[in-house]
C-alpha positions as CSV (number, residue, x, y, z in Angstrom):
1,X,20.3,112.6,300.1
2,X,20.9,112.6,303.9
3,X,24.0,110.0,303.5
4,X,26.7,112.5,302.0
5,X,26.3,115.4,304.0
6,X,27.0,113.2,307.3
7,X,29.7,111.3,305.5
8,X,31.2,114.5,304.9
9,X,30.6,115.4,308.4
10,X,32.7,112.2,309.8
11,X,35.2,112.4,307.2
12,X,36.3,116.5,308.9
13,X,35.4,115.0,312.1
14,X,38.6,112.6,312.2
15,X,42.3,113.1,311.5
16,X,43.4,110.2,309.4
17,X,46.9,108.6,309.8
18,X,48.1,105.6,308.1
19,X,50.4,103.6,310.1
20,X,53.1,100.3,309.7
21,X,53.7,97.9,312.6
22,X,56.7,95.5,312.1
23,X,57.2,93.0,315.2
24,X,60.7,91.3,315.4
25,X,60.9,88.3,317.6
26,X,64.0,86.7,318.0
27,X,65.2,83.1,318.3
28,X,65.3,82.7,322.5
29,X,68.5,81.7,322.6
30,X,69.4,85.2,321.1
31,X,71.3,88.0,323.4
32,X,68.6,90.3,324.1
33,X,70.7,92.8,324.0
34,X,72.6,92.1,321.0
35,X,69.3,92.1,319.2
36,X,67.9,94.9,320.5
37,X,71.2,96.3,319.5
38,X,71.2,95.2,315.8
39,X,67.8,95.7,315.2
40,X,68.1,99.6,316.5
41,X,71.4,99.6,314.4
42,X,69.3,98.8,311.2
43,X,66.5,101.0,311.5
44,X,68.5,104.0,312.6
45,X,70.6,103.2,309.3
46,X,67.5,103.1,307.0
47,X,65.9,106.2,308.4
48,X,68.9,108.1,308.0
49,X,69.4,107.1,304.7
50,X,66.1,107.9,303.9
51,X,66.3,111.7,305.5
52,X,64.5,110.9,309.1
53,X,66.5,112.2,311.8
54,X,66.1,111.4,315.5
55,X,63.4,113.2,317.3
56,X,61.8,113.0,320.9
57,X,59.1,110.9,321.3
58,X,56.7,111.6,324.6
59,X,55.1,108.7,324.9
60,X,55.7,105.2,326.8
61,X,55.4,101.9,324.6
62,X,54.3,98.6,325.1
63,X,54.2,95.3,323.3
64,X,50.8,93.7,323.5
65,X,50.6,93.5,327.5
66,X,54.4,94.0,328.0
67,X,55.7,97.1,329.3
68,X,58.0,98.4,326.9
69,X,61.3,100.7,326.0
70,X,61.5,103.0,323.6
71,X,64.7,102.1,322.3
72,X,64.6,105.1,319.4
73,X,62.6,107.3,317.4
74,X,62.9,109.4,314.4
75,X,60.7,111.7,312.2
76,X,61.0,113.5,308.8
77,X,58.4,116.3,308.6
78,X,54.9,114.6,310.1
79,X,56.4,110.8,308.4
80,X,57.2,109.5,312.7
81,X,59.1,106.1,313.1
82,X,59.6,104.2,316.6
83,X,61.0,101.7,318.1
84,X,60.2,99.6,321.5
85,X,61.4,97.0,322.9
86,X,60.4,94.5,325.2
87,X,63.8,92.6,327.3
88,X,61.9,89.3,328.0
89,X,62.7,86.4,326.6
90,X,62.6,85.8,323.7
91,X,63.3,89.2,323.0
92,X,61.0,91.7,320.9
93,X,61.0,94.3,319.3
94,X,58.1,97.0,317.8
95,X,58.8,99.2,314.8
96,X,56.2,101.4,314.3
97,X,55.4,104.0,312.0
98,X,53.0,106.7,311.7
99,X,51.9,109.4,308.5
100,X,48.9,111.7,308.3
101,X,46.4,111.1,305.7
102,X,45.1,108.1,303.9
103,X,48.4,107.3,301.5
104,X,51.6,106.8,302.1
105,X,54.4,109.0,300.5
106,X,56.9,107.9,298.8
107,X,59.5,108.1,301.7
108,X,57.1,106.0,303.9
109,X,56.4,103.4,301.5
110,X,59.9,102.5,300.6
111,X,60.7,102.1,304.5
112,X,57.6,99.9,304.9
113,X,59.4,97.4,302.0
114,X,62.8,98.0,303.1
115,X,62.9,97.3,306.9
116,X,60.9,94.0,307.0
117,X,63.4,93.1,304.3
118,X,66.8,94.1,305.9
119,X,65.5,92.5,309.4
120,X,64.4,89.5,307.6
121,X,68.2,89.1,306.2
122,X,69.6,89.4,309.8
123,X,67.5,88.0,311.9
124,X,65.3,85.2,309.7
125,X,61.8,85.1,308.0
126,X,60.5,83.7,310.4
127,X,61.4,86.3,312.9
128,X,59.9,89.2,311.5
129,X,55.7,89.8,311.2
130,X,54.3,92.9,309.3
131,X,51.1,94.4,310.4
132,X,49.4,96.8,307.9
């Protein structure tokens, strides 16, 4: 059979990485900066909690068009979590995260349940869209 060889083939071919994308929009009479603020406040709190510590992150960011800024980012081993922010109004902000291979671990997936949930309380239901 031809099919499994080539499968195999594309499967080494390819680095997989799950990833997380939470989108906070706030209410537009909302301080941009006071939510930008508060949201950056929560994250940074969760990932320390959960043993990610600030790192560097090279690259720009961007929301849809928007051209964005990176407001933090943290990492714990190759488990990487961002933040970006766009200062229009309303306000918005991009929490992205980032592990290799097809699973999360255990660190990752409580942080994908947590965060929605803790920017949720804060900032509304309505507020706060989870992609993936």
């Amino acid at each position: 059979m031809r099919i499994a060889p080539l499968a195999i083939v594309a499967l080494a071919a390819c680095d997989p990485f799950v990833v997380s994308q939470i989108t906070l929009t706030a209410s537009p009479s909302a301080s941009t900066d006071s939510v930008r603020h508060d949201a950056t406040r929560i994250v940074d709190s969760l990932a320390s909690l959960h043993g990610l510590a600030s790192a560097p992150w090279a690259y720009g960011c961007s929301i849809g068009r928007a051209e964005g800024t990176r407001e933090g980012s943290w990492s714990a081993g190759s488990l990487w979590l961002t933040v970006c922010a766009v200062t229009l109004q309303p306000a918005q902000l991009q929490v992205y995260m980032k592990l290799p291979g097809v699973h999360w671990n255990a660190k990752g997936d409580s942080l994908r349940r947590e965060l929605p949930a803790v920017l949720r309380a804060r900032f509304g239901a309505d507020a706060v869209a989870v992609d993936r």
